[in-house]
C-alpha positions in Angstrom: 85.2 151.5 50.8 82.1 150.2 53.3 82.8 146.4 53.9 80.1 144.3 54.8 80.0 140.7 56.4 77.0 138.2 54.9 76.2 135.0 56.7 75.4 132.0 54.7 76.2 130.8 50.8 73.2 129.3 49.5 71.5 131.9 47.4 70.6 134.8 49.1 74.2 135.4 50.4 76.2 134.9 47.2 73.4 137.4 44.7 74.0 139.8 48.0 77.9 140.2 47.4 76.9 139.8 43.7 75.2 143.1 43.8 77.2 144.7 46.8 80.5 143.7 44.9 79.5 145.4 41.6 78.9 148.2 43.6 82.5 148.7 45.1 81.7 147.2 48.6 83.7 144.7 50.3 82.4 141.6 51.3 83.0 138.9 53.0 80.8 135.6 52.7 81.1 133.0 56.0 80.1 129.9 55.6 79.6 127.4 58.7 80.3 124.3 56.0 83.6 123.4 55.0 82.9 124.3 51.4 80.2 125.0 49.1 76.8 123.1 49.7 76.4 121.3 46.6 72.9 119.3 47.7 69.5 119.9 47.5 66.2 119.7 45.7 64.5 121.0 43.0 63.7 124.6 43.3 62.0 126.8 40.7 63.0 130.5 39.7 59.9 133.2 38.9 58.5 136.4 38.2 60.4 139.0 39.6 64.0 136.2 40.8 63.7 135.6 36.6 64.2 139.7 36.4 67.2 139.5 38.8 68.9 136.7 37.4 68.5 138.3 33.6 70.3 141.6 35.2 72.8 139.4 36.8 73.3 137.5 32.8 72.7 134.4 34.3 69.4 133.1 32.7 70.9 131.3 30.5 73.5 129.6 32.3 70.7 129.1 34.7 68.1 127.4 31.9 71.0 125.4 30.9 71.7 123.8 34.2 67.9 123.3 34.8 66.6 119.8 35.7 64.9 118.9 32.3 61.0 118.6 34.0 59.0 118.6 31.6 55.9 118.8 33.4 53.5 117.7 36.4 51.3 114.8 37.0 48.9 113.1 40.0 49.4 109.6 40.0 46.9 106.5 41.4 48.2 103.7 43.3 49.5 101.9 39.7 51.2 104.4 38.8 48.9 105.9 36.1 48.8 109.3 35.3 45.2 111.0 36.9 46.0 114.3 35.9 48.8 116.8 34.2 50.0 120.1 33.8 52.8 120.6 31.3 55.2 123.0 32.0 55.0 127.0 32.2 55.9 128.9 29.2 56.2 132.1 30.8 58.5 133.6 34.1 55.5 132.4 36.7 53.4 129.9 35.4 53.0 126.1 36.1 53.4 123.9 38.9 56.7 122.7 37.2 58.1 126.3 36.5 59.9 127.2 33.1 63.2 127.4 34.9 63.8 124.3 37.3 67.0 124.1 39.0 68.8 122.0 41.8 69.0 123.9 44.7 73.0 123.1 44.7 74.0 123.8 41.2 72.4 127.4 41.1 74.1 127.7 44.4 77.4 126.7 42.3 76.6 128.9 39.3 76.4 132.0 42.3 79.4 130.9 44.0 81.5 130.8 40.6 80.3 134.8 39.5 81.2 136.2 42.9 84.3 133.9 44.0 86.6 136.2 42.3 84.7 139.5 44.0 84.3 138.5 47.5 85.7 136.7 49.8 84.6 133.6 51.4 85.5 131.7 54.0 84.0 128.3 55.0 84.0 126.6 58.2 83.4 129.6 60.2 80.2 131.3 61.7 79.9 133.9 63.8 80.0 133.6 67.7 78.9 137.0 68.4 78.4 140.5 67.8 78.7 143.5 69.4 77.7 146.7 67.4 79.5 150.1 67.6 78.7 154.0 66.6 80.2 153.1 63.0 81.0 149.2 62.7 80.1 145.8 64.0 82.7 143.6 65.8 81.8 140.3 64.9 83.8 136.8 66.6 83.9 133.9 64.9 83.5 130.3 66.5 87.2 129.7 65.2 88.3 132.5 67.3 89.0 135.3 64.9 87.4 138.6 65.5 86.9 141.0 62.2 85.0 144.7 62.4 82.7 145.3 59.5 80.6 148.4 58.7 77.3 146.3 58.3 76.4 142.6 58.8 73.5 140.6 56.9 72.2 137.4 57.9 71.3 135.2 54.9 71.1 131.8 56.4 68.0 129.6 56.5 64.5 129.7 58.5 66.1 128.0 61.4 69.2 130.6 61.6 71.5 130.8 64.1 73.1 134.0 63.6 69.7 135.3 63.6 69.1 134.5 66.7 72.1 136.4 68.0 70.1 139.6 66.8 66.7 138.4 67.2 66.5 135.7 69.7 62.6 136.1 70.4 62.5 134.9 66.6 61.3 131.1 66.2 59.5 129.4 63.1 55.5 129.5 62.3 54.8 125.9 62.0 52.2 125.2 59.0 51.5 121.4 60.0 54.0 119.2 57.6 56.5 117.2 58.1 58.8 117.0 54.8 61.9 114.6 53.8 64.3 114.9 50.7 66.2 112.0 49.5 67.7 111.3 46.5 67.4 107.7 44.8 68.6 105.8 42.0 66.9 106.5 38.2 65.3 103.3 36.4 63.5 102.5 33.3 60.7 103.7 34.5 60.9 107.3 35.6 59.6 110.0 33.2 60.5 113.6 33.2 57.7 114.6 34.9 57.1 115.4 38.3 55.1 112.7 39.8 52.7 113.3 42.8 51.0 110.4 44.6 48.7 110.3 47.6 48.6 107.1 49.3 46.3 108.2 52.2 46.4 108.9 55.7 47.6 112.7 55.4 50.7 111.8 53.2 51.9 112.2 49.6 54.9 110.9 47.7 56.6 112.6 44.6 59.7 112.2 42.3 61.0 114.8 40.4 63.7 114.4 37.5 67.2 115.6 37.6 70.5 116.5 35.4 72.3 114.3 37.7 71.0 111.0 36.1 69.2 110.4 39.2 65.9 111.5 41.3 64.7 113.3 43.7 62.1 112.3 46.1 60.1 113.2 49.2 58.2 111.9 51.5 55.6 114.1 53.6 53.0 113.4 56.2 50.8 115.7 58.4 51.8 115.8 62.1 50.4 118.2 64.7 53.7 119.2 66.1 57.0 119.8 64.5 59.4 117.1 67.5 59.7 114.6 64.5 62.0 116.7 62.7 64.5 116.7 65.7 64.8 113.5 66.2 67.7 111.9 65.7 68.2 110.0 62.4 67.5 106.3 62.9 64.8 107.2 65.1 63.2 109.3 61.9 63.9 106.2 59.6 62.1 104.5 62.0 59.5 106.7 62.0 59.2 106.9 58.3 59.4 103.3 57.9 56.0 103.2 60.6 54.1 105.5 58.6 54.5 104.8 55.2 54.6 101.2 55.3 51.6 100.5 53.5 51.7 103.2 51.2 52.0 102.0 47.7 53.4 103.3 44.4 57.5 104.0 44.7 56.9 104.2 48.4 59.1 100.9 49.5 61.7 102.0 46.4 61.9 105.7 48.8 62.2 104.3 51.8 65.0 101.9 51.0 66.7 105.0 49.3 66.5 106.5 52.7 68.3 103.5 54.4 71.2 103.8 52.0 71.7 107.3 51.2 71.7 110.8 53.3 68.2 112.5 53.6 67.2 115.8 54.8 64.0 116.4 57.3 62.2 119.7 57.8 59.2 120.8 59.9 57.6 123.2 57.5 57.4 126.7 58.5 57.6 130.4 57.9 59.4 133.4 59.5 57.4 136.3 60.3 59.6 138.9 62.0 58.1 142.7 63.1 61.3 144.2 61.7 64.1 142.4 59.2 67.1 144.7 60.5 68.6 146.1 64.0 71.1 148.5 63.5 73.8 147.8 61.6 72.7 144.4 60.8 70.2 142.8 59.3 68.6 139.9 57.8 67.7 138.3 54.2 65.9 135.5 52.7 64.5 132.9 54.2 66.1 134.4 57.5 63.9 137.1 57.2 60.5 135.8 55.3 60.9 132.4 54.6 57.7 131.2 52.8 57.8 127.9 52.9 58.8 125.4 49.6 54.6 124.7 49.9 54.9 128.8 47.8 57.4 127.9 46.0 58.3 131.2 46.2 61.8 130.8 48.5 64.4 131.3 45.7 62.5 134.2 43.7 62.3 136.0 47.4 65.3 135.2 48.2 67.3 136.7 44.5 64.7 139.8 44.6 65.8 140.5 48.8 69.0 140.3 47.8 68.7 142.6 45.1 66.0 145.4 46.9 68.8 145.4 49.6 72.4 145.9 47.8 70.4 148.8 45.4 69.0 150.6 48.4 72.4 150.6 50.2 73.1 152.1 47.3 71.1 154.7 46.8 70.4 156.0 50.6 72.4 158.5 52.4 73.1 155.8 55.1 72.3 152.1 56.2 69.2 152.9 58.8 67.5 154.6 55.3 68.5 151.7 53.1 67.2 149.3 55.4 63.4 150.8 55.6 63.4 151.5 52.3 64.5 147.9 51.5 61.6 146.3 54.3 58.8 148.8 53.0 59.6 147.8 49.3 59.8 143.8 50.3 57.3 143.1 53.1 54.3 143.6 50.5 55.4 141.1 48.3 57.2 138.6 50.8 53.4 138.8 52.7 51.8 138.0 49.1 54.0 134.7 49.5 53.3 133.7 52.5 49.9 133.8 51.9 48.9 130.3 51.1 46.1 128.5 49.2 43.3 128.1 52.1 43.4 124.8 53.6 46.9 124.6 52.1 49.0 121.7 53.1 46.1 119.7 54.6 44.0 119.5 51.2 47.1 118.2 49.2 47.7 115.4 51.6 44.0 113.8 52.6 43.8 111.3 55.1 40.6 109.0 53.9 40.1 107.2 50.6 37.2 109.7 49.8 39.5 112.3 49.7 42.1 111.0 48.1 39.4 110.2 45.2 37.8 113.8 45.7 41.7 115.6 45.3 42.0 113.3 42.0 38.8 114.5 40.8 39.7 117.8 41.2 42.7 118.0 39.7 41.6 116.5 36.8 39.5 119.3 36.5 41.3 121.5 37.1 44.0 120.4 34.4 41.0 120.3 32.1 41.9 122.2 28.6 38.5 124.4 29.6 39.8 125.1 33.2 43.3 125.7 32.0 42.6 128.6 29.3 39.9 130.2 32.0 43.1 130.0 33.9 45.3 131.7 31.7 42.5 134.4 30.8 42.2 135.2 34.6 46.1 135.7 35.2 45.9 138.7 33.4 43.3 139.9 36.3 45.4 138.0 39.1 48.9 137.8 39.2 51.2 135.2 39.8 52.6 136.5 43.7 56.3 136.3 42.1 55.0 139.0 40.1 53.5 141.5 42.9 56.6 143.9 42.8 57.5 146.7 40.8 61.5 146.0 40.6 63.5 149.1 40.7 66.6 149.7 38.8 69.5 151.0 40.7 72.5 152.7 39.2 
């Protein structure tokens, strides 16, 4: 029986065994946290990651755990709403998506229908590899050394296992500095998520939980990523300098930040020439991270997975899996990379004017007229969770 070594229990790691597990392989999942990563931010499941999950019969554990957003909406300085988008009503549609999940709970939901079918083991990562004629010797940081037939690295964009195997590999960087927090719900919050641009190349949103709290971020344009690795009171610093006079829920974020963990991120993508070498190779947003400016990271992330377990499947040997696996993906991970032009710069505008001229246009947009020409055209143009024609492996 082949046994394979994933890196990583997020998403793409744990629908990997999933799918490798069902098909008699055994895996082991290695986790560099002490236990299962139960944080994060909204995240939104589509086209193509809806097909996986329904094969997996998770949907509707999935739609149960979902966030309860009801919808989008742009924001002036008071608070008013300038413009909305309900929900979508179909596997792609929508800025707010018809299934909205936290990051950590579908991570849970994962965790729980594989924990019985793999093995994991948490607070380990891998130290190095070394690959034979038929296996992979892999050494862990806590000193254990394990052989497996194939390694896949599922970790994030800024991987460190990856860089083991492809250390030439570093992040695109698209121009945006992004921080998640969490903060206390009041009164006041709605259901909706709530986008407001103060200015100055920044924006502010909240989004709705299950948790009975929210979830907020706080992003600004900045010509170099160094802000993101800076340590964390200098970055609260920084925050606090940039956003001071921003108005809205602004001061209610920042003192959130004071009191409670946040997360910072230099947006970027990963654009690797090949996603495997040898015996190992690499998944997610390890191989063709998007970006969350997509929103396309999960669905990639659940169809990788699945494109790679079926192919190991259904090819004579690994080095045939893995091309089939990167011919059948690269299309569609390309599609999602593939931003709106001008895209993060026109969503955060740094004057008044177009702060006034991105209202304006949104409204219009969210216009009943605007909104069925829309749904006419999708027909014609496809959501990009949709460009892939999903196999179905034995």
């Amino acid at each position: 029986m082949p046994g394979v070594l994933v890196t990583g229990a997020s998403v793409a790691g744990p629908a990997l065994a999933y799918w490798l597990a069902r098909g008699g392989w055994e895996v082991t999942v290695v986790e560099r946290f002490d236990g299962l990563r139960d944080t994060g931010q909204n995240i939104d499941i589509r086209g193509a990651g809806r097909h996986v999950i329904r094969r997996m019969g998770l949907e509707e554990e999935v739609k149960a755990a979902g966030t309860g957003e009801t919808g989008t909406e742009i924001v002036d300085d008071d608070g008013r709403c300038v413009a909305y988008l309900p929900k979508g009503q179909d596997d792609s549609g929508g800025m707010t998506a018809e299934v909205e999940i936290l990051r950590g709970d579908l991570a849970r939901l994962l965790y729980r229908r594989t924990a019985h079918s793999a093995r994991y083991v948490f607070g380990d990562e891998i130290a190095g590899l070394v690959e034979r004629s038929s296996h992979v010797d892999v050494d862990f940081s806590s000193g254990a050394r394990e052989s497996f037939d194939l390694v896949v690295v599922a970790e994030g964009m800024t991987s460190r296992t990856r860089r083991l195997v492809f250390p030439d590999a570093v992040p695109r960087y698209l121009g945006l500095c992004l921080v998640y927090t969490t903060v206390p719900r009041i009164a006041a919050d709605t259901d909706r998520w709530r986008w407001y641009h103060p200015g100055g190349g920044r924006a502010v949103t909240l989004r709705p939980d299950n948790h009975g709290t929210i979830r907020a971020t706080l992003s600004f344009l900045s010509d170099a990523p160094g802000p993101a690795n800076l340590p964390a009171a200098e970055q609260e610093r920084l925050l606090r300098r940039i956003f001071q006079d921003a108005g809205w829920e602004t001061p209610r974020v920042l003192d959130a930040i004071d009191a409670s963990p946040f997360y910072f991120e230099a947006v970027g993508q990963i654009r690797l020439p090949s996603w495997s070498k040898g015996r190992v190779a690499v998944v997610g947003d390890a191989a063709y991270c998007a970006s969350p400016l997509s929103g396309m990271g999960t669905t990639l992330a659940l169809t990788g997975a699945y494109v790679l377990a079926g192919e190991l499947f259904a090819a004579a040997g690994h080095r045939t899996a893995f091309a089939r696996y990167e011919a059948l993906m690269r299309p569609y991970a390309h599609s999602a990379q593939n931003l709106v032009p001008g895209f993060p710069r026109i969503a955060h505008p740094r004057s008044r004017l177009g702060v006034r001229s991105l209202r304006a246009a949104t409204r219009l947009a969210t216009s009943p007229a605007v909104r069925k020409a829309v749904r006419q055209a999708s027909a014609l143009f496809p959501h990009p969770a949709e460009k892939i024609d999903l196999p179905h492996y034995a």
